[in-house]
C-alpha positions, 0 to 999 in steps of 0.5 A: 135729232131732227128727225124727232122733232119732226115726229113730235110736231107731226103728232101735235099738227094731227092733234090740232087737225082732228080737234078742228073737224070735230069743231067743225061738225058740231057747229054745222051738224044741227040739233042731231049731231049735239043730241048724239054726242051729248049721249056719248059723252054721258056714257063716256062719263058714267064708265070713267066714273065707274072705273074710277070707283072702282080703283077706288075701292081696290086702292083703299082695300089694298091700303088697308090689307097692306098696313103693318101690324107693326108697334112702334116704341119711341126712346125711352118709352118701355124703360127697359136696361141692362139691369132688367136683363138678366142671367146671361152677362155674356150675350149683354156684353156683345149687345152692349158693343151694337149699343155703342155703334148705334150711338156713334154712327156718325163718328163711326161713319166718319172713320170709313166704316159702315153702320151694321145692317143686320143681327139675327137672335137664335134660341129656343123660346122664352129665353128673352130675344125679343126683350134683349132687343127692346134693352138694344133700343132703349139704351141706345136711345133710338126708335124700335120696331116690333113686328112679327114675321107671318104679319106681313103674309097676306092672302093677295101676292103684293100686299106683304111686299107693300107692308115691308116697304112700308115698315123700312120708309117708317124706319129711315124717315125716323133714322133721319132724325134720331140718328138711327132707327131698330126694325125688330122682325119675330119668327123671321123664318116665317118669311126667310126660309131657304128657297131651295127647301122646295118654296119657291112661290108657284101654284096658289101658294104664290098667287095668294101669296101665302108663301114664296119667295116674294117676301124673302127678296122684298126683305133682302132688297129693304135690308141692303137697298142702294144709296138713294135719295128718298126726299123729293126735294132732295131728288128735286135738286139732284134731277136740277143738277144742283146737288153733287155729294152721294145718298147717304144711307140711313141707319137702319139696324133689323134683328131678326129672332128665330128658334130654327137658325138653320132653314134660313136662306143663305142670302139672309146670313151674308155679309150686308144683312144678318152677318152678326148672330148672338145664341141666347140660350137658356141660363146656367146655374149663375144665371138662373140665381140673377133671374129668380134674383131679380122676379123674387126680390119683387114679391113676398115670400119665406125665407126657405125661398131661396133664389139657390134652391130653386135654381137647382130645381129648374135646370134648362128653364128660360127666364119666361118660365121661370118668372112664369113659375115665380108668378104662379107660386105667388097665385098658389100662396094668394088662393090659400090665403098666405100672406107670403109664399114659400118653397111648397108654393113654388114647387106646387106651381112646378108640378103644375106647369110640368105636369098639369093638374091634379086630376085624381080618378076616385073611381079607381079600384084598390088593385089597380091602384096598386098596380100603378103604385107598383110601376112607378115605384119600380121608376123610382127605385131605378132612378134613386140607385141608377142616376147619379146625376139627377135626384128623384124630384116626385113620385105620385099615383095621382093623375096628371094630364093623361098619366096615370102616375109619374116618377120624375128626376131633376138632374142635379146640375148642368150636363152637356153629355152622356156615357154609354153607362148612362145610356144603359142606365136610362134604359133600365129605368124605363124596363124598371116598370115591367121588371116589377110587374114580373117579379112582384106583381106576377102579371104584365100591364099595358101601361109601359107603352111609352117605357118600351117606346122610350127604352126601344129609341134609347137602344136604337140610339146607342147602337145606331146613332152614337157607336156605343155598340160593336158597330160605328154605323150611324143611320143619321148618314142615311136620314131615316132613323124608321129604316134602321131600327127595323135593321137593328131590330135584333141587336136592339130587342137583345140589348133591351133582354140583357137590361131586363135582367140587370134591372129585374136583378136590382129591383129583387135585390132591393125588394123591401124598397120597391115594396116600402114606395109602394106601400107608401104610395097607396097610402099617400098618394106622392112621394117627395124625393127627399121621403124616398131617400128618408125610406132608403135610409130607415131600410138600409141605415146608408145614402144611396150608393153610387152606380155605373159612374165616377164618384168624382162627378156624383161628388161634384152634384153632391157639393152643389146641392151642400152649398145651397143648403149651407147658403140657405141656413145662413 
């Protein structure tokens, strides 16, 4: 200790020393030595000076380059609840439980628990995760952050870093005094991709700091930061030895939402950070009437316009596209002059958003206008007499985007799974088109590229994916589908000729059908689906029958379709 106090003086006595000589020559060096040092002390002051422009200029660069791109939303502010939600009851019921955490936080602290850090939303787009967090904030009455992860990526290393350190200080300041606060971050694996997928942050993606993994740690470390005073008069005391009772750790809940769950780093899901995960996924049948429910009850339409019927048209919609198609019925209806819309209205917009629009070619030549007729009543025959569980939704001439004709389904209701028959089905359906070129055309046309396409990974994926062929060999075990369709490729090209003649078999059985769409194709241009079975019945004086499955579950599509109909007339 000594020791160190003789080297402290020293350094002061050296100071004082050198201080006195320089005194010294100054006041008996004369003129000279004044005019010198006046030179040195200009140029020593014109270089601090421009070094300290400099820093500066860097310091309010960074400044700018480093705040958030972040809207704050106060409690009460967007108004959204639990019955602006709608279609999936079960996921507000798990948010409801976050809900009374974040109000509680106190009482929930005081029983030894510790407040939830985390909450990682998964699903596809559109099916409302950013908006079942902004109901979490609303109801729990408590800040709410919205920031979108590739905000915080910034062409120099750092600045991201400085962002998220930015957006969580906010974030706990605002804690302190509503008692908690929602940091929402969209496209999380924008920032959170595993490190060990190959983006570990070198070369000049690191250095201009586009990617890395500098953000992933900056993010971990805010979400799971030790206890620490933040305030300075609280450090104050504590450095003055005059506050003993541990930090406390403000209550900062981050929901994170992500389309792919599974590239995210595995220190991101452990427990401390995002260990909750709800799945929103798109609504069931139920869901889907809330949704429609909830937008048609908010503009005028007929009342053949019915939240039954059009949930029926629109499985695996989300409720964006949906209340995007609702919105482009009422545009549709607006431009034709109505005063309300009605079920035209809505499937026109469907068609639309589907599809694209129409872009018919007037140019086109009555044999090639019969050729495509031909091919897309050759889908259309396939679909009606093959697939029990969709219904024939449209078939058209009339181009669409690229195509030059479309044979559409709609499944009649929910399917998580399908039969090998199904399968088989699928691929006839896509041969259906060659099929009637062959037989009722006599000439084969380039326009089944993608039916080959489709009909060729269907086949590869029955016998080498899912075991429905003699084989139980899946070539997801070896990661390249490419490699094992070319090993397939002679089972695949006899299984696609032996649904060539089942179908070139169906379509000649029913040749007064395949011509009678066709027919009417040319004429009209689009078919609906319920024309097609009007045809089938007027050719064949029956409902079509039922193939290649159960009627147990064709009864079931049958039944749903019944009491939406009855619920209608009512």
């Amino acid at each position: 200790m000594r020791k160190y106090r003789w080297i402290k003086w020293r350094n002061v006595i050296l100071w004082v020393a050198a201080l006195a000589i320089i005194g010294t020559v100054l006041l008996i060096g004369g003129q000279t030595v004044w005019d010198a040092t006046t030179s040195i002390l200009m140029v020593v002051l014109q270089l601090f000076f421009a070094i300290l422009s400099m820093i500066i200029q860097f310091v309010a660069l960074f400044w700018f380059l480093a705040r958030g791109r972040t809207y704050w939303i106060l409690p009460g502010e967007t108004g959204s609840t639990w019955e602006d939600y709608r279609g999936n009851p079960e996921i507000v019921e798990n948010a409801k439980r976050i809900v009374t955490l974040l109000k509680g936080v106190k009482e929930f602290k005081e029983m030894g628990g510790e407040a939830i850090r985390g909450l990682m939303l998964c699903g596809p787009p559109g099916t409302g995760k950013s908006y079942l967090a902004q109901v979490i904030a609303n109801e729990a009455q408590v800040p709410f952050a919205y920031a979108s992860a590739p905000s915080f990526q910034n062409m120099f290393f750092g600045v991201g870093n400085l962002k998220v350190m930015g957006l969580y200080k906010k974030a706990r300041k605002l804690s302190k005094i509503y008692g908690a606060c929602i940091i929402f971050i969209d496209e999380i694996d924008a920032i959170g991709m595993s490190r060990g997928a190959g983006n570990a942050g070198g070369g000049l993606g690191g250095l201009m700091g586009m990617g890395g993994s500098g953000l992933l740690n900056e993010l971990l470390l805010q979400m799971d930061p030790p206890n620490i005073d933040n305030g300075w008069f609280a450090k104050l005391l504590r450095s003055l030895g005059l506050r003993k009772k541990k930090a406390e750790r403000p209550s900062v809940l981050t929901i994170g939402a992500t389309n792919l769950p599974d590239v995210l780093d595995a220190a991101l899901l452990r427990p401390g950070r995002f260990d909750r995960k709800i799945w929103v996924d798109a609504p069931d049948y139920d869901g889907r009437i809330d949704v429609f429910q909830y937008y048609l009850d908010k503009v005028r339409r007929d009342e053949n316009f019915t939240p039954e019927r059009a949930a029926l048209d629109t499985i695996g919609y989300s409720p964006a596209q949906i209340k995007h198609i609702v919105n482009e019925s009422v545009v549709i209806a607006h431009q034709r002059g109505a005063a309300v819309s009605n079920y035209e209205d809505f499937r026109a917009a469907m068609e639309t958003y589907e599809w694209g629009l129409k872009q018919p070619l007037r140019s086109m030549s009555e044999d090639e206008k019969r050729n495509v007729a031909y091919h897309e009543a050759g889908h259309a025959v396939a679909q009606f007499l093959l697939k029990p569980h969709e219904r024939v939704w449209k078939v058209t001439i009339i181009r669409r985007g690229d195509a030059l004709g479309i044979a559409a389904t709609k499944p009649t209701h929910e399917r998580y799974n399908r039969s090998d028959s199904e399968i088989l089905a699928e691929i006839q359906v896509c041969l259906a088109s060659r099929a009637v070129e062959e037989e009722f055309l006599r000439k084969k046309l380039n326009g089944v590229t993608s039916d080959l396409k489709q009909a060729t990974e269907l086949a590869g994926a029955y016998l080498g994916a899912v075991g429905m062929g003699e084989e139980l060999f899946s070539w997801l075990a070896i990661g390249s589908s490419a490699d094992a369709l070319k090993a397939l490729r002679p089972k695949i090209n006899e299984l696609l000729n032996a649904e060539m003649k089942k179908v070139k078999k169906l379509v000649m059985e029913h040749d007064q059908f395949v011509h009678a769409i066709a027919t009417e194709l040319i004429k009209r241009g689009d078919l609906t689906g319920e024309e097609i079975e009007e045809l089938y019945v007027n050719l064949y004086g029956e409902k079509r029958p039922v193939f290649q499955d159960t009627p147990i579950q064709y009864d079931f599509a049958a039944s749903q379709l019944q009491a939406a109909a009855a619920k209608e007339k009512e």
